[in-house]
C-alpha positions in Angstrom: -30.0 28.2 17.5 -28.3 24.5 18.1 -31.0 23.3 15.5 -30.0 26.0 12.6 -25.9 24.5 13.3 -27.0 21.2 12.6 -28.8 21.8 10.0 -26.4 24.0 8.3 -23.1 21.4 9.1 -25.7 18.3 7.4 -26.1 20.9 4.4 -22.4 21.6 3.9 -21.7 18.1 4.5 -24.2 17.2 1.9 -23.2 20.1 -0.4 -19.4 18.5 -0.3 -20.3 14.9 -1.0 -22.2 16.1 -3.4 -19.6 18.0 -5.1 -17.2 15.4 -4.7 -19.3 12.7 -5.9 -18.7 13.6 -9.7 -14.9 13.2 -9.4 -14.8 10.1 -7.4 -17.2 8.8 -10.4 -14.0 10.2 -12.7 -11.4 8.3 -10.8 -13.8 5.1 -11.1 -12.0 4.1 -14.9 -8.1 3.2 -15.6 -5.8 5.7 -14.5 -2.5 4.1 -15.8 -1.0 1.9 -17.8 2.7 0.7 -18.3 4.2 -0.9 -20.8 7.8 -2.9 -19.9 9.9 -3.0 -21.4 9.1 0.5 -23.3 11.4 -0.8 -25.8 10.9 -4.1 -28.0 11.7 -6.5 -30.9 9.3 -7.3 -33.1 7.8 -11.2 -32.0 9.1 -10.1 -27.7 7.0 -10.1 -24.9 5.7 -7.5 -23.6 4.1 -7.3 -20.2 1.0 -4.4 -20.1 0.2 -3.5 -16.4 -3.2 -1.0 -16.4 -4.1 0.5 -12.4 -7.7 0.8 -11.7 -9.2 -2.1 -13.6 -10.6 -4.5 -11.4 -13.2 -5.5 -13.0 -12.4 -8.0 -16.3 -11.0 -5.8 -19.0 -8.3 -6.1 -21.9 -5.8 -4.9 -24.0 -5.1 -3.9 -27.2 -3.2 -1.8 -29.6 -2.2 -2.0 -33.4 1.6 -4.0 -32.4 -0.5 -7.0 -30.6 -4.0 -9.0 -30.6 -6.9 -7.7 -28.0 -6.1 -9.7 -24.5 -7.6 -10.1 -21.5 -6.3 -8.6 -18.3 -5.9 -10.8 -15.4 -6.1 -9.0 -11.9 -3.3 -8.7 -9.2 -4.8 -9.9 -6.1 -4.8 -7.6 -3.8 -5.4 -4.1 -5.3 -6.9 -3.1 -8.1 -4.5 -3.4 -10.4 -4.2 -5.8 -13.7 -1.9 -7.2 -16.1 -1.8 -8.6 -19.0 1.4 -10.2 -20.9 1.1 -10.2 -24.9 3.1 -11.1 -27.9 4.3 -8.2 -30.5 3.1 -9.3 -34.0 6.0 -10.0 -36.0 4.7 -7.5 -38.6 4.9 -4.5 -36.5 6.3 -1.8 -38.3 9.0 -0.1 -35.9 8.3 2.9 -34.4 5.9 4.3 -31.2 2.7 2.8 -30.4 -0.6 3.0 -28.2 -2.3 0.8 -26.0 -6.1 1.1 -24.6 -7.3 -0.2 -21.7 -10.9 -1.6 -21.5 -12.5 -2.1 -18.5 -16.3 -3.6 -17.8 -18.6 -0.7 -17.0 -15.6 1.8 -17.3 -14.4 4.5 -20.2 -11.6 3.2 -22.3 -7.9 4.8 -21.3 -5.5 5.2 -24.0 -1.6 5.7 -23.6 0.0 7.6 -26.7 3.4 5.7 -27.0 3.5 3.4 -24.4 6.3 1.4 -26.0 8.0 1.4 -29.0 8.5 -1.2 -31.6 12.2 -1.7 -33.3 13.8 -4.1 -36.0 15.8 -6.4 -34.9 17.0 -7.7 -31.5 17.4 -4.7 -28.8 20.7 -3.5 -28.3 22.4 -3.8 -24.6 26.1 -3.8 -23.4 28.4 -0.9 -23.7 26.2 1.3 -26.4 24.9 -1.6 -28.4 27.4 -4.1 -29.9 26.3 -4.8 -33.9 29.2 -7.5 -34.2 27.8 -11.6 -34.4 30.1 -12.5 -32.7 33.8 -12.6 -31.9 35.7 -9.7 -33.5 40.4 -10.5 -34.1 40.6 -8.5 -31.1 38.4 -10.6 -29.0 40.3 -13.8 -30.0 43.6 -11.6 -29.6 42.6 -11.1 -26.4 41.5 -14.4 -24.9 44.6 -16.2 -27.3 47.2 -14.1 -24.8 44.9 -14.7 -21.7 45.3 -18.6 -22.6 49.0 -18.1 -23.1 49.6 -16.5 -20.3 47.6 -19.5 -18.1 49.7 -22.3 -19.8 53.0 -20.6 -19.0 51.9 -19.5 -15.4 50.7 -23.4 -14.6 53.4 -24.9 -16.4 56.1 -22.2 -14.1 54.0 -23.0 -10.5 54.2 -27.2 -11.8 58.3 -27.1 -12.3 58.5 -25.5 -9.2 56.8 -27.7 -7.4 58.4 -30.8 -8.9 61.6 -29.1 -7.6 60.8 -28.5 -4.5 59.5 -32.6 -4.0 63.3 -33.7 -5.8 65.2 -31.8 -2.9 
């Protein structure tokens, strides 16, 4: 009877790992990969990390050349940082992931490719640079530092004379 349990709890056991064996073979490849900034100029920088690739392995997509990925010590992660062809026509693109012994992993639309510089601040300013306001602005700011120094320097040349 104690013989039949163990050999029935080394058959499940085997029947598991040899079930599970399969997917752990499907986790083996990439599983990721992130593109930052998501959003870039044509000619920027952009800096391709790819989990699960820790074997050599690149890069590549239409917006930039093939490049090798350089692992993170320490996991099993790698990056890679490439330059955006300058010309990239704007819009979405994908990147694929190669690494040695692995499937390839491709991201549909990991980052997106736009014309011009990318636009930040408060909703994207289109101005070159300093709009009449602006000068208004830093004009009465001036002004109003002259006449505040010039007020605080009488008074204290008063003050000394008394």
């Amino acid at each position: 009877m104690r013989n039949s349990r163990a050999l029935a709890a080394v058959v499940a056991a085997g029947a598991v790992v040899g079930l599970a064996a399969p997917t752990a073979a499907a986790w083996a490849g990439p599983s990721n990969i992130v593109a930052m900034p998501s959003v870039i100029a044509r000619g920027g920088q952009l800096t391709v990390t790819v989990d699960g690739c820790d074997h050599p392995g690149s890069v590549e997509s239409p917006a930039f050349p093939k490049t090798d990925l350089k692992q993170i010590p320490g996991g099993t992660t790698s990056s890679a940082t490439v330059t955006v062809n300058h010309h990239a026509h704007p819009g979405a693109y994908d990147i694929t992931a190669h690494c040695h012994g692995k499937p390839p992993l491709t991201r549909p639309h990991a980052f997106t490719v736009i014309h011009g510089a990318a636009r930040g601040g408060l909703g994207g300013s289109t101005t070159a640079g300093a709009t009449s306001t602006d000068i208004a602005i830093g004009g009465a700011l001036v002004a109003a530092a002259v006449v505040g120094g010039g007020v605080f320097w009488m008074r204290r040349r008063s003050e000394n004379r008394v």
